[in-house]
C-alpha positions in Angstrom: 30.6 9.8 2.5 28.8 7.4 4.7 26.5 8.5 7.6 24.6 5.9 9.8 21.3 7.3 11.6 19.8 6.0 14.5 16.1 6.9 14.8 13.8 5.7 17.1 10.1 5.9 15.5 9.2 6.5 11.8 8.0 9.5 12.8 11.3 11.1 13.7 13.3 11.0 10.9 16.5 13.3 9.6 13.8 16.0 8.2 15.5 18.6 6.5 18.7 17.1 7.4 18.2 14.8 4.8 17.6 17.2 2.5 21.4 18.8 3.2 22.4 14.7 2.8 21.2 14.6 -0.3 22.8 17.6 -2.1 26.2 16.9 -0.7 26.1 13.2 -2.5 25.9 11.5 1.1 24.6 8.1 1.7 22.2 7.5 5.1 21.1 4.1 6.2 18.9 3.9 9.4 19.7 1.7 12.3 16.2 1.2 13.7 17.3 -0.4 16.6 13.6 0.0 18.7 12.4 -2.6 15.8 15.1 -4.5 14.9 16.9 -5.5 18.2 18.8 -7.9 16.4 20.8 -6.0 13.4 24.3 -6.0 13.4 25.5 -2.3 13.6 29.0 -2.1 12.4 30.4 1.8 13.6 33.7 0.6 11.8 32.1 1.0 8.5 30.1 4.6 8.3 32.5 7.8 8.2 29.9 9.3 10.6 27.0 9.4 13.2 23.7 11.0 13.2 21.5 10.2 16.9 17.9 11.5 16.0 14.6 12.2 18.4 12.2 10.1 20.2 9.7 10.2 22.9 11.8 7.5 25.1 14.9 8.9 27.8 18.3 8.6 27.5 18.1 6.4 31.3 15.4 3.8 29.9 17.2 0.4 30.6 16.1 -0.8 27.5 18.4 -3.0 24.8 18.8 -0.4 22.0 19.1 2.6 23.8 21.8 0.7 25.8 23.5 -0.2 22.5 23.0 3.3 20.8 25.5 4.8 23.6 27.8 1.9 23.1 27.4 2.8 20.0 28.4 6.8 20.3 30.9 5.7 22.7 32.6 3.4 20.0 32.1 6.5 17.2 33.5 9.5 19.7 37.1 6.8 20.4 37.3 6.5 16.6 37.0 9.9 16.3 34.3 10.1 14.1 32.1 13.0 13.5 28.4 12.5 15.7 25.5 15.0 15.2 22.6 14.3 17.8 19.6 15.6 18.0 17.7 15.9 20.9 17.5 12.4 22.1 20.2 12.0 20.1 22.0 14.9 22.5 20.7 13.3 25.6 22.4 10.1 24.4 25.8 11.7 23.4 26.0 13.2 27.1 24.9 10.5 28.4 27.5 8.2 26.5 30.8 10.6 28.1 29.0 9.9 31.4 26.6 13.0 32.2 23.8 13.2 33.8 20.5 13.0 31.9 17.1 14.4 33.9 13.6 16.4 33.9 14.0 19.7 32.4 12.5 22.0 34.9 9.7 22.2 32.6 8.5 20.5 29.4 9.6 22.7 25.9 7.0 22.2 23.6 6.0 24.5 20.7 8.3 27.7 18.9 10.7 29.2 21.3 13.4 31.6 21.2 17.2 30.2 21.3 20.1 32.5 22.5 23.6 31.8 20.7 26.5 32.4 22.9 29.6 33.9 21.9 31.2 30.8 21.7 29.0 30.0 18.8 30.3 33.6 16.8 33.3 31.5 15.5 31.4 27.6 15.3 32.0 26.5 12.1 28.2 25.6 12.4 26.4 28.3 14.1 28.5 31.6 12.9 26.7 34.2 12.1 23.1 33.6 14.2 21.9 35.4 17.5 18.6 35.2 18.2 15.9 33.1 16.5 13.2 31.1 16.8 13.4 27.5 16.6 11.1 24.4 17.6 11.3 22.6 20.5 10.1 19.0 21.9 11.6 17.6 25.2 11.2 17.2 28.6 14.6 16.5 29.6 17.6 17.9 30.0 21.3 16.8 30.8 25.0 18.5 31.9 27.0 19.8 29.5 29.8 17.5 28.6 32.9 18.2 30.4 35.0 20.4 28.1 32.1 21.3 25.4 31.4 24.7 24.4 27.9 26.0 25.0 26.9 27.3 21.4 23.2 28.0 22.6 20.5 28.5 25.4 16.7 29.3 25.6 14.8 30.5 28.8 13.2 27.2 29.9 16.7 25.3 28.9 20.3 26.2 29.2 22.1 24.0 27.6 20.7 23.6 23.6 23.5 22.9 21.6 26.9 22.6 22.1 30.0 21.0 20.5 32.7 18.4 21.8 35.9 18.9 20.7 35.9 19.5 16.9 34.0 16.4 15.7 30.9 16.2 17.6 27.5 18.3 18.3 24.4 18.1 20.1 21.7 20.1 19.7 18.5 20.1 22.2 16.0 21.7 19.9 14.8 20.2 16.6 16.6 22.6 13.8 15.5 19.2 11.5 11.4 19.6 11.7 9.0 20.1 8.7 6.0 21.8 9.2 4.6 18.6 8.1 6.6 16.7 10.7 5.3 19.1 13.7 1.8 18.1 12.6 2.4 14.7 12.5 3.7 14.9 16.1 1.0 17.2 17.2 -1.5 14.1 15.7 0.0 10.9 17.3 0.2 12.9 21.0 -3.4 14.0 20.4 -4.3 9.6 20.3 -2.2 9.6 23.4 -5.6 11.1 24.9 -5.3 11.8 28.7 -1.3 11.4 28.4 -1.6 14.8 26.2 1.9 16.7 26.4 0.7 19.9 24.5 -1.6 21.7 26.4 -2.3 24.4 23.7 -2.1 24.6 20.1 0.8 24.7 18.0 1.1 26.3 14.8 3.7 24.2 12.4 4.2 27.2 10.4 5.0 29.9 12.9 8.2 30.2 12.1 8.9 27.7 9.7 10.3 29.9 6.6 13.0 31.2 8.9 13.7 28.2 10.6 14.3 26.5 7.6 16.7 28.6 5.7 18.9 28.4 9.5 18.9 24.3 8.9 20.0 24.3 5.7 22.3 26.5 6.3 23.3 24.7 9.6 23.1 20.9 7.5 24.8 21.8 4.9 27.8 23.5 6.7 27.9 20.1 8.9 28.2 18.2 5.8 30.8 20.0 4.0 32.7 20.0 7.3 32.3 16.4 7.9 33.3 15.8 4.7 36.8 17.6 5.5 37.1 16.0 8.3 37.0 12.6 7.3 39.6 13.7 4.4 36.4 13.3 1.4 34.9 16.0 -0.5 31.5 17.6 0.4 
């Protein structure tokens, strides 16, 4: 199986989602589109789509954020499977024509998530209620028309949520590292006055937990990708 991942800064990588790539035998290769305006992105080719993170907004009329959701637009009439990630679900709403816009606040730090019944019978999400999980945004969007609401937290409704069969976005960052919270925590402290945490984080608050949900989470997207696209996990 072949996945192509769009990231948009080094920084924001797959995390421990690469970690569920890995031990199902999948292949990644990056599309760093916010460096490399000019590569040639074939969507024919990969059997699936992962939309990662970034500080930018799914509105900025910029080139490769303009060709990202052609991009996800392209995948979702193939049909094939698209996991985004923050950004990444910004960009998937945005893509089947939803509105993207300030959150009513910024989420920044560990907060609790809320899983809706619709999520007791996800072939992702089964099984989890409550739980802590790490959030970085600002922005929010409308649930895709159709999609089923797998989770909410108090400062933002819509967290995840599937499309159809084939396609999730997920608000909060299931994906981070300990080590990748504190690299985030480090390049917004340079950003000096334009600061967006206004008190400390702690990486590993809940970091044991929150790992064993994403692999759990990963690896259950891989194996079901896998089915999907008629190959073996």
């Amino acid at each position: 199986m072949r996945v192509q991942v769009f990231r948009h800064s080094p920084s924001d990588g797959l995390g421990l989602i690469q970690d569920a790539l890995d031990a199902h035998g999948v292949v990644c290769e990056y599309a760093d589109l916010y460096r490399r305006p000019e590569s040639d992105v074939s969507i024919q080719k990969p059997d699936a789509l992962i939309v990662m993170g970034g500080s930018m907004s799914a509105n900025d009329d910029v080139w490769f954020i303009r060709h990202e959701i052609d991009c996800v637009q392209s995948a979702l009439r193939l049909g094939k499977p698209v996991l985004g990630v923050c950004l990444g679900a910004q960009l998937i709403a945005k893509a089947v024509g939803e509105r993207v816009f300030p959150n009513a606040s910024k989420e920044i730090g560990w907060a609790p998530v809320q899983f809706t019944e619709s999520a007791e019978d996800d072939p992702l999400f089964h099984g989890f209620r409550y739980e802590h999980i790490f959030h970085w945004h600002g922005e929010t969007f409308d649930l895709p028309q159709g999609a089923h609401l797998l989770a909410s937290s108090a400062a933002c409704r819509y967290q995840a949520f599937r499309l159809g069969d084939r396609v999730y976005g997920l608000q909060f960052h299931l994906e981070v590292t300990p080590e990748m919270i504190q690299q985030w925590c480090r390049e917004d402290e340079a950003c000096g006055v334009a600061r967006e945490v206004s008190v400390p984080v702690d990486p590993y608050a809940h970091s044991a937990r929150s790992m064993e949900i994403a692999r759990t989470v990963f690896a259950r997207w891989c194996a079901l990708t896998a089915q999907q696209i008629g190959g073996s996990p």
